[in-house]
C-alpha positions as CSV (number, residue, x, y, z in Angstrom):
1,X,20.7,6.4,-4.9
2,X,23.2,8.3,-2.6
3,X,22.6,7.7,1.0
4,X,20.6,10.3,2.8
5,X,18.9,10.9,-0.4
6,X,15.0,12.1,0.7
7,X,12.1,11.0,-1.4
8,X,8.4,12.2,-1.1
9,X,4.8,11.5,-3.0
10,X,4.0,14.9,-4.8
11,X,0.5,14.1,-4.2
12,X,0.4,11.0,-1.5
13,X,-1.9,8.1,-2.7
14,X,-4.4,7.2,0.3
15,X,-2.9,4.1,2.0
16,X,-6.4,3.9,3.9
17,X,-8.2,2.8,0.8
18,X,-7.2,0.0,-1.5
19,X,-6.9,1.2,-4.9
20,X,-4.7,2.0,-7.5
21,X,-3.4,6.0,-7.4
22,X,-1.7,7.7,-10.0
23,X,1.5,9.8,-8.5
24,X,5.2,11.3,-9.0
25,X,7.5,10.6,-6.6
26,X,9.9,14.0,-6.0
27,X,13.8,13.0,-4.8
28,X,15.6,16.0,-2.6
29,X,19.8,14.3,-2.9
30,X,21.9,15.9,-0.3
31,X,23.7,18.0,-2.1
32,X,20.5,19.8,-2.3
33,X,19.5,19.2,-5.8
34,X,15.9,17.9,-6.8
35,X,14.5,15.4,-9.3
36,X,10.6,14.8,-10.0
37,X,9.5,11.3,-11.9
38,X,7.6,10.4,-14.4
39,X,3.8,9.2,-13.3
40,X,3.9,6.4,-11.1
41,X,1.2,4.1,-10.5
42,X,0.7,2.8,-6.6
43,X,-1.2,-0.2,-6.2
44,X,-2.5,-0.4,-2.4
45,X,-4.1,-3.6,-1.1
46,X,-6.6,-4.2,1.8
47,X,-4.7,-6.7,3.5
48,X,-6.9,-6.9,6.9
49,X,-7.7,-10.4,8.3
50,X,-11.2,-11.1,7.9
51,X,-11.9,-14.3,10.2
52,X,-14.7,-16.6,8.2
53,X,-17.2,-18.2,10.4
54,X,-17.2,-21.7,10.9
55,X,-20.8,-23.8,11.3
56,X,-20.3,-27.3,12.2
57,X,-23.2,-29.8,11.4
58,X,-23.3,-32.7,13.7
59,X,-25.7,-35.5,13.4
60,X,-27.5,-36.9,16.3
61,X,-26.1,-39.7,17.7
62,X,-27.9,-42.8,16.6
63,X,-29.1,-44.6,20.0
């Protein structure tokens, strides 16, 4: 791809929301001429940390 080549989602998939979107991707090259793609799929993940909580049994001490 040329450099200062610009690309953009035709219709931008929701990066909010895991999920897989259906898109084309259009490419503007700077000498001003424009290419669409084929369908794309995106895949987006929900990659948030979710801490697990922790119980810890402890037996009586024997006395």
């Amino acid at each position: 791809m040329p450099a200062n080549t610009v690309y953009k989602f035709v219709t931008e998939p929701n990066f909010a929301k895991a999920g897989t979107y259906k898109t084309r991707i259009r490419l503007l090259y700077p000498d001003n001429s424009m290419e669409t793609s084929q369908e794309v799929t995106v895949s987006v993940y929900d990659h948030t940390w979710k801490a697990k909580k922790t119980v810890i049994k402890r037996r009586p001490a024997p006395f």
